[in-house]
Structures are given as structure tokens and as C-alpha cells.
NUBA-877697 format. One record per residue (C-alpha): residue number from 1; residue in one letter; z, x, y. Coordinates in nm, 4 decimals. Example, Ala and Ser with C-alpha at 12.3 -4.5 7.8 and 13.67 -1.06 7.14 Angstrom:
2
  num  residu         z         x         y
    1       A    0.7800    1.2300   -0.4500
    2       S    0.7140    1.3670   -0.1060
//
This chain:
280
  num  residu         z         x         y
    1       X   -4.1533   -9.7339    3.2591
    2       X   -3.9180   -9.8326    3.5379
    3       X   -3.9133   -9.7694    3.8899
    4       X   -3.5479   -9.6490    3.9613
    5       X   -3.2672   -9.8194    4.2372
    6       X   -3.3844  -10.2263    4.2307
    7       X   -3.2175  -10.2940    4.5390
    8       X   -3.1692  -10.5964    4.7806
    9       X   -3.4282  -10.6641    5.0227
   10       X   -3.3007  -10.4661    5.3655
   11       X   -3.2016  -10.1672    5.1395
   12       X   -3.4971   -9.9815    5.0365
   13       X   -3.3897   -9.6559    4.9551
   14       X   -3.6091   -9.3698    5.1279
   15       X   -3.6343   -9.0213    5.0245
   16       X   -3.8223   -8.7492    5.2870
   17       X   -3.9407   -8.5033    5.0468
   18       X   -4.0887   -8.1455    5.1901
   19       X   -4.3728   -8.0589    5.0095
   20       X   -4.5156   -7.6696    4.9577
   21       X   -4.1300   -7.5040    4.9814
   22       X   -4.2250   -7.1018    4.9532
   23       X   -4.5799   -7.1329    5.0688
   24       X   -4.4785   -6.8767    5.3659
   25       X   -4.2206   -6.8616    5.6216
   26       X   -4.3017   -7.0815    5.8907
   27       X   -4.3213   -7.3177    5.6006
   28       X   -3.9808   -7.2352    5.4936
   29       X   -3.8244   -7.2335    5.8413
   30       X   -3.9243   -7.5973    5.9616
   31       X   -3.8206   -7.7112    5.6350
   32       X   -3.4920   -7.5815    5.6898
   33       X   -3.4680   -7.6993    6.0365
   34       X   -3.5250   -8.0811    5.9303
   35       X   -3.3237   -8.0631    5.6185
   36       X   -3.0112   -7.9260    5.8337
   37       X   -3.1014   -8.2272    6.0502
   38       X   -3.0669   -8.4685    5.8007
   39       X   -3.4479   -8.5038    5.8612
   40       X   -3.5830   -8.4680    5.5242
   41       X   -3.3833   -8.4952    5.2438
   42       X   -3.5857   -8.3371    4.9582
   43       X   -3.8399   -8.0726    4.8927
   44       X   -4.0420   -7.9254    4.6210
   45       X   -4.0687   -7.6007    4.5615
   46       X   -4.3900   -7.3482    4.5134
   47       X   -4.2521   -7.1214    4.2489
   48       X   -4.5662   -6.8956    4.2671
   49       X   -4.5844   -6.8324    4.6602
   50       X   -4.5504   -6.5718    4.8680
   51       X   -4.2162   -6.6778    4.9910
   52       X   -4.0512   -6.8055    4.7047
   53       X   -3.7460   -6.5977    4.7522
   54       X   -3.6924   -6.6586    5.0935
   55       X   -3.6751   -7.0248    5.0112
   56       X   -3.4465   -6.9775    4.8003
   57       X   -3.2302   -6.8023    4.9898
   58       X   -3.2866   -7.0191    5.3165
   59       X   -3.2167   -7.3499    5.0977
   60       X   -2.9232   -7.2461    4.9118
   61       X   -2.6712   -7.3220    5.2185
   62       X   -2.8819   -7.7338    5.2330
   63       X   -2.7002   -7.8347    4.9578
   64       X   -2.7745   -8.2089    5.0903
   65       X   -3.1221   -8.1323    5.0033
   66       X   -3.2119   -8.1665    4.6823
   67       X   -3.4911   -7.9292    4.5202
   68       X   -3.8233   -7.9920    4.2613
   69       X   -4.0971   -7.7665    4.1495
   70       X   -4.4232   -7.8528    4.3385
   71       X   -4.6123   -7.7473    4.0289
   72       X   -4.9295   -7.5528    4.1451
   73       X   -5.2518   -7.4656    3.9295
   74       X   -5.4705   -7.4677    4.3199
   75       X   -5.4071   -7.1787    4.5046
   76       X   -5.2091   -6.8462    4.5121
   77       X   -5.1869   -6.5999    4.1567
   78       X   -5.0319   -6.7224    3.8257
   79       X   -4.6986   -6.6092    3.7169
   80       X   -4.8727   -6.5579    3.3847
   81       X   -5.1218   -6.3608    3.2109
   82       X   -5.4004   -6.5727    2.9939
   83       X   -5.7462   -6.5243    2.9205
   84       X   -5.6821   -6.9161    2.9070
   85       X   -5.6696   -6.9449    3.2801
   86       X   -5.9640   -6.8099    3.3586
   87       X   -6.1762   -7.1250    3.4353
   88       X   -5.9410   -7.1915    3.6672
   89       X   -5.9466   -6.8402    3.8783
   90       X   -6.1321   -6.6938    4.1575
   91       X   -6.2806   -6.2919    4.1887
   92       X   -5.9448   -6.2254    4.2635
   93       X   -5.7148   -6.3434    4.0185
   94       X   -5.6062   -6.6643    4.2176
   95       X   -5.6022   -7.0232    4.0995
   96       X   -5.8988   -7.2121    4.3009
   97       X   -5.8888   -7.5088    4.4889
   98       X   -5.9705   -7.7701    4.3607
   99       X   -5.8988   -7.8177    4.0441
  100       X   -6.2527   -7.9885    3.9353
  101       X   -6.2310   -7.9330    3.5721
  102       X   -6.3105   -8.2777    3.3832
  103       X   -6.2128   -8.1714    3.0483
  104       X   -6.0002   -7.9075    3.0362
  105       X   -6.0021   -7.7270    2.6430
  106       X   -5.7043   -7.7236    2.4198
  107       X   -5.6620   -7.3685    2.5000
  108       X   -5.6734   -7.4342    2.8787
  109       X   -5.4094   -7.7388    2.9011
  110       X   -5.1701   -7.4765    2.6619
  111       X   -5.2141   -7.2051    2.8882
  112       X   -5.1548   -7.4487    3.1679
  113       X   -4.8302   -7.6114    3.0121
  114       X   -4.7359   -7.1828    2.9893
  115       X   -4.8189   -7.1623    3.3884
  116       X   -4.5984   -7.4622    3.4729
  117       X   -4.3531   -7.3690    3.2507
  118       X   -4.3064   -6.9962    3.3761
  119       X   -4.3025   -7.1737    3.7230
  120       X   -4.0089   -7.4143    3.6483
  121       X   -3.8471   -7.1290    3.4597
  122       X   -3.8125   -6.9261    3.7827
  123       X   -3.6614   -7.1665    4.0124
  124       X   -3.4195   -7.2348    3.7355
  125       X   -3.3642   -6.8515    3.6896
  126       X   -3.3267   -6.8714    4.1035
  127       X   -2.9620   -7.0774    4.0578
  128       X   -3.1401   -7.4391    4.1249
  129       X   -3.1684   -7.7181    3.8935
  130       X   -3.5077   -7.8791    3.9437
  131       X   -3.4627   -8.2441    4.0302
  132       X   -3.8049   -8.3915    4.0069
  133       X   -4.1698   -8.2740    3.9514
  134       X   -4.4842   -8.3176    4.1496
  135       X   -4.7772   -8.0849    4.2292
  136       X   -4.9804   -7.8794    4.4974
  137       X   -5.2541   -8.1360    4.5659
  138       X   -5.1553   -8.4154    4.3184
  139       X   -5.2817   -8.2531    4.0739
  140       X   -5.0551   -8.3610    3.8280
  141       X   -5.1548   -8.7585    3.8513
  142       X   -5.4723   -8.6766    3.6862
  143       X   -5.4517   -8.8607    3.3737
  144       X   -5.6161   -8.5255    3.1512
  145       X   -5.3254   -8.3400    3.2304
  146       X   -5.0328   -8.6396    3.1829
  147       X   -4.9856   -8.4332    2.8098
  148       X   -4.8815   -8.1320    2.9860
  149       X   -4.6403   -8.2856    3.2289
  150       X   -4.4814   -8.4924    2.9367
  151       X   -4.4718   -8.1815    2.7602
  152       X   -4.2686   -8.0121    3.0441
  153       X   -4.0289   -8.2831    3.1138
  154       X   -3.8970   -8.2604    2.7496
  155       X   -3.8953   -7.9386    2.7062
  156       X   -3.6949   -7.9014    3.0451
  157       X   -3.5696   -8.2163    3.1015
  158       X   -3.6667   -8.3208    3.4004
  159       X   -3.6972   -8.6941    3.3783
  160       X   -3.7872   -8.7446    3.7575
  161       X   -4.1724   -8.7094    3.8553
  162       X   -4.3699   -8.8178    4.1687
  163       X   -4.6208   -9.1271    4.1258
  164       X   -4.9631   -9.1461    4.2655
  165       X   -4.9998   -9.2666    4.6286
  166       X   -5.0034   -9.6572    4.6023
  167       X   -4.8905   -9.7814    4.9720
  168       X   -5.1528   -9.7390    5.2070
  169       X   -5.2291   -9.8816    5.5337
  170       X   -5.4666  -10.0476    5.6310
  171       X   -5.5787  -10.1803    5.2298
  172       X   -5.9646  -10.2008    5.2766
  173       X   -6.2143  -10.2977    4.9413
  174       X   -6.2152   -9.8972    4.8539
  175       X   -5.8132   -9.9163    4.8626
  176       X   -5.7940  -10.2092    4.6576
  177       X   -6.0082  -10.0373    4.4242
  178       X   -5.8242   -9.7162    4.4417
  179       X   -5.4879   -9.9021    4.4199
  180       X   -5.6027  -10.0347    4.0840
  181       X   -5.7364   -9.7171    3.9269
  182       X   -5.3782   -9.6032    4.0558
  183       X   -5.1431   -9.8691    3.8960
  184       X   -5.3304   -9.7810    3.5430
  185       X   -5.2582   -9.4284    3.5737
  186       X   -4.9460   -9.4644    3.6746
  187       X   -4.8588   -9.6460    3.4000
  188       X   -5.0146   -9.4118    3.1826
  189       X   -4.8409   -9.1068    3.2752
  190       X   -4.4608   -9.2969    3.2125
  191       X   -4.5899   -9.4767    2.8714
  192       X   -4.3434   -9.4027    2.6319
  193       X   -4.1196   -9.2026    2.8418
  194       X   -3.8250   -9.2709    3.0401
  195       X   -3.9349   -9.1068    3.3684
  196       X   -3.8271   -9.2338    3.6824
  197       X   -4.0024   -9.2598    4.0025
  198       X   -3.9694   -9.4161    4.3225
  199       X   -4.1372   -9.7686    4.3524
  200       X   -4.3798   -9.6114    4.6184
  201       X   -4.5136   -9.3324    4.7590
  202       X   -4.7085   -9.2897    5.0650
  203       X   -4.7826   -9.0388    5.3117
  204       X   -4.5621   -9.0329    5.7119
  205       X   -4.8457   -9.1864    5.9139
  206       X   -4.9117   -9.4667    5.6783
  207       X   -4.5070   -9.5577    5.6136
  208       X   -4.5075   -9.5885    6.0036
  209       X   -4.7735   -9.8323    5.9884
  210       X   -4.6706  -10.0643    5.6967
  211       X   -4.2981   -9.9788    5.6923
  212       X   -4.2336  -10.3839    5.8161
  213       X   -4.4383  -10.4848    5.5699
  214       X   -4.2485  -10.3600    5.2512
  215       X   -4.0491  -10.6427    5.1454
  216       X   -3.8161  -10.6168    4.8586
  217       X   -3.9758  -10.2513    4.7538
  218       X   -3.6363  -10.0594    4.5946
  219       X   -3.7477   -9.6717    4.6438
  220       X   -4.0403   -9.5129    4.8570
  221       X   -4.0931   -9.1234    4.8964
  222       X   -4.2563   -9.0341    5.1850
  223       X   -4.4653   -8.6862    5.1728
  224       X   -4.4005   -8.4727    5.4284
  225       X   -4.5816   -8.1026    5.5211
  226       X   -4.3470   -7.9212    5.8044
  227       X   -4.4523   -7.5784    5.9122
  228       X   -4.8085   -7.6673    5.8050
  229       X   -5.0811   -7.6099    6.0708
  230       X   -5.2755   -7.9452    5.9431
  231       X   -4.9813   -8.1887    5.9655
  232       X   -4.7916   -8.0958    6.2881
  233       X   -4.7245   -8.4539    6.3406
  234       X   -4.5131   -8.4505    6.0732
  235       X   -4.2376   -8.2403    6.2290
  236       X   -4.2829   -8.4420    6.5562
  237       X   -4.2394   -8.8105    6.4344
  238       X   -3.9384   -8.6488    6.1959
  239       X   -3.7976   -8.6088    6.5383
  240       X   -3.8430   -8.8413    6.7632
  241       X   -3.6516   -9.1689    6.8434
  242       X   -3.9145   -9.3874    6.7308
  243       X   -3.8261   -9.2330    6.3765
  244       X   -3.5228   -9.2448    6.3945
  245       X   -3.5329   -9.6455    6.4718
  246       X   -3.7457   -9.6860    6.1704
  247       X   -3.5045   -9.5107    5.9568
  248       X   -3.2154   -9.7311    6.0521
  249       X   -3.3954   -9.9788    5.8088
  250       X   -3.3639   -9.7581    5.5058
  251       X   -3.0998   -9.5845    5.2953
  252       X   -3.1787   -9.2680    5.3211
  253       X   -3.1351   -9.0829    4.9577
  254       X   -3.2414   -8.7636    4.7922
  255       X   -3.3925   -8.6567    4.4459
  256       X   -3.0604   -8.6055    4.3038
  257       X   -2.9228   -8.9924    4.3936
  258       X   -3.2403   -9.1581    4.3060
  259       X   -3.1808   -9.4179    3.9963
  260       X   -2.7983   -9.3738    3.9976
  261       X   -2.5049   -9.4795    4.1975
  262       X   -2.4467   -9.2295    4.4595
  263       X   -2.1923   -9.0089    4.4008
  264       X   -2.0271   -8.8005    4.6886
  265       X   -1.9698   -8.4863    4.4679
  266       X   -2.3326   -8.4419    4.3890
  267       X   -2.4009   -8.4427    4.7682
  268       X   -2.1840   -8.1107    4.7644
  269       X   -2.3140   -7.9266    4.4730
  270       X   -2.6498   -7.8226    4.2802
  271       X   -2.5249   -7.7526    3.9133
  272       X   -2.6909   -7.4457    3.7504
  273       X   -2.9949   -7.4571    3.5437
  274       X   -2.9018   -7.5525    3.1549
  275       X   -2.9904   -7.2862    2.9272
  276       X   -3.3734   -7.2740    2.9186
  277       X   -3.6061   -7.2162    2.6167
  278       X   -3.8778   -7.0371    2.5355
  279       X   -4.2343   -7.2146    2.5678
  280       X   -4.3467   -7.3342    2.2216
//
């Protein structure tokens, strides 16, 4: 387990990341907009959304930006076809949100890993090379379903994956708690692995808060939702001087540069997807 980039205190190095890429295209177009701006420098990806496509199409001229699959089992229709998956599905054939199973079946987590995997196939078969994982609604930092992302990072070798949220402010007696529960699972889901993550993650309105307060922290990502009618102070504070003040303090990095020296040819170019396998 190691959190990536141990830097000197000052240089905390600060990834923006975009999340719900393809979800539709106002989603797609403020994304856009900030990553052209230098605004946000990452974003994952919903491989199963309505807009998919034009995502791809909008975000292959960002090359700055770099691109993950915002794995989703909570909302829109599966790219696959599995009895499996039913559990999981409304009346009409779309996943349900939220995911509230406790103990998902063998058969269910396989036809899960088969889900993901079909989604992280088709942003690969799109011309981009994943960079990270994470998930629509964080569903992936529930400890049941840490097989199935292991799983996926081998077989696609993705060694980059989002932690749970563990900077919050203000830290109350329920946050304390929660941070604990958190630090567990966290280390949990990188046992044995040799994932990298940032050394936080937080949302924008709590970074603003406790941003002075970081200290010698190496690598935060901070979770952004542009285009999205529920966080349209997002897009604002992305834009405003007092941001841009607070992100004089940071090194601002993306997906691609996080755990490795920066290199200015990677800034320039998203290498094609390696050949892909079948799901075993």
C-alpha cells in the first residue's frame, strides 16, 4: 500500500478530477470548458451513458486531461446481458440506485466483474487508455466488492484507483468514527496490491475549508460534478479568483503524472489501449 508523490511540505500535488464524463451533454460540455481552462485536470468516464460517444469525441482534443472509467453498477442499462444482474435492475432493465445489496452471490460479483469489464473494454476500444478507476456513487469502496476491483485492475492493468473520502471538514465524533471505518477499508482494498492512490480525497467545498490545514499531505483529489444540476457551485468556485488563490498553493497534476516524475511528453499524448483480453 503506498500513497503515491511524498512530497515536501508546500508541494502537495492536486488533481481536479470530473466525475460522471458521458452522463449527458451539458455534463460533457462544462467538463470540457474547465478542462480547456486548465480547471480540472482529470475526469472519469461513464462508459454506459447516454453520451458516451460524445465524450469521447469532445475529450479527445484535452489531451492535458487525463481519462478513468467511473465504473457504474447505479443507474443507466448494462452493457451486458446476465440473468446475474438482475438483483441489481429496475422494471426497465436499468441498474438501481443504490446499490443496497449486503452480500452480493458468487454469481452476482462475476456478473458484476463482466459489467465493469465490458465498461473498461469500451473506453479502451474508444482510443483512451484508462488512467485510474473509481465509481458512480463510491460504490467501489465497499469492501464486498474490493475482489472485483482487484480482479479488474489485473486483468487490465490499471494500477491507479480512487480511495474513500478521508479529509473532511469540520471532523465531528460521527467523522472520527467514519474516518476510522475509512482508514480500515482503505487499507483493505490495496492489501497485497500495488495500487496507487492519492494521500486524500475530499469533496470542493470541504478542500476550501481545510485546504490550510493539510500540512505535509503529498497528493489530494478533489471530486468535482460540472454540468450537474446538484453541484453548480462546483463550476463557480472552479472559476473564480478565490480558487484560483487557493490553487497557487498546490501543484496541480493529473491521473497520468500521479506517482511518477512528470514527464512533458505524456502531457501531449494518451497512448492507445494495450491489447485487451477476454473476461475469464
Amino acid at each position: 500500500m503506498r500513497p503515491a508523490g511524498a512530497v515536501a511540505r508546500g508541494e502537495t500535488e492536486l488533481i481536479v478530477n470530473a466525475d460522471d464524463l458521458g452522463k449527458n451533454a451539458e455534463v460533457n460540455a462544462a467538463v470540457a470548458a474547465l478542462a480547456e481552462a486548465g480547471l480540472v485536470t482529470s475526469a472519469t468516464i461513464l462508459a454506459n451513458a447516454p453520451a458516451f460517444e460524445q465524450a469521447v469525441a469532445v475529450m479527445s482534443k484535452l489531451r492535458r486531461c487525463s481519462i478513468g472509467v467511473h465504473l457504474n453498477n447505479t443507474e443507466f442499462a448494462p452493457l451486458t446481458r446476465s440473468a446475474a444482474l438482475r438483483p441489481m435492475l429496475d422494471s426497465r432493465g436499468c441498474f438501481r440506485d443504490p446499490f443496497s445489496i449486503a452480500l452480493p452471490s458468487p454469481a452476482l460479483l462475476d456478473a458484476l466483474y463482466r459489467e465493469w469489464s465490458a465498461q473498461i473494454r469500451r473506453v479502451c476500444r474508444a482510443g483512451i487508455r484508462p488512467t485510474h478507476l473509481d465509481s458512480h456513487n463510491h460504490v467501489h469502496a465497499r469492501p464486498v466488492l474490493y475482489p472485483v476491483i482487484r480482479r479488474l485492475q489485473r486483468e487490465f492493468g490499471i494500477d491507479k484507483v480512487r480511495r474513500g473520502k478521508n479529509l473532511y471538514a469540520p471532523v465531528g465524533a460521527y467523522t472520527r468514527g467514519v474516518l476510522v471505518w475509512r482508514r480500515l477499508c482503505h487499507a483493505a482494498l490495496l492489501a497485497g496490491t500495488a495500487s496507487v492512490t492519492t494521500a486524500g480525497f475530499t469533496d470542493l467545498p470541504a478542500f476550501c475549508r481545510l485546504w490550510e490545514r493539510l500540512g505535509a499531505c503529498p497528493s489530494v483529489e478533489i471530486m468535482v460534478h460540472p454540468g450537474h444540476p446538484g453541484y453548480r457551485s462546483d463550476e463557480a468556485v472552479l472559476r473564480s479568483d478565490h480558487w484560483r488563490g487557493i490553487a497557487a498553493h498546490f501543484r496541480l497534476i493529473n491521473y497520468r503524472q500521479l506517482g511518477a516524475a512528470p514527464i512533458a511528453a505524456e502531457l501531449d499524448e494518451r497512448p492507445a489501449c494495450p491489447a485487451i483480453s477476454n473476461p475469464r
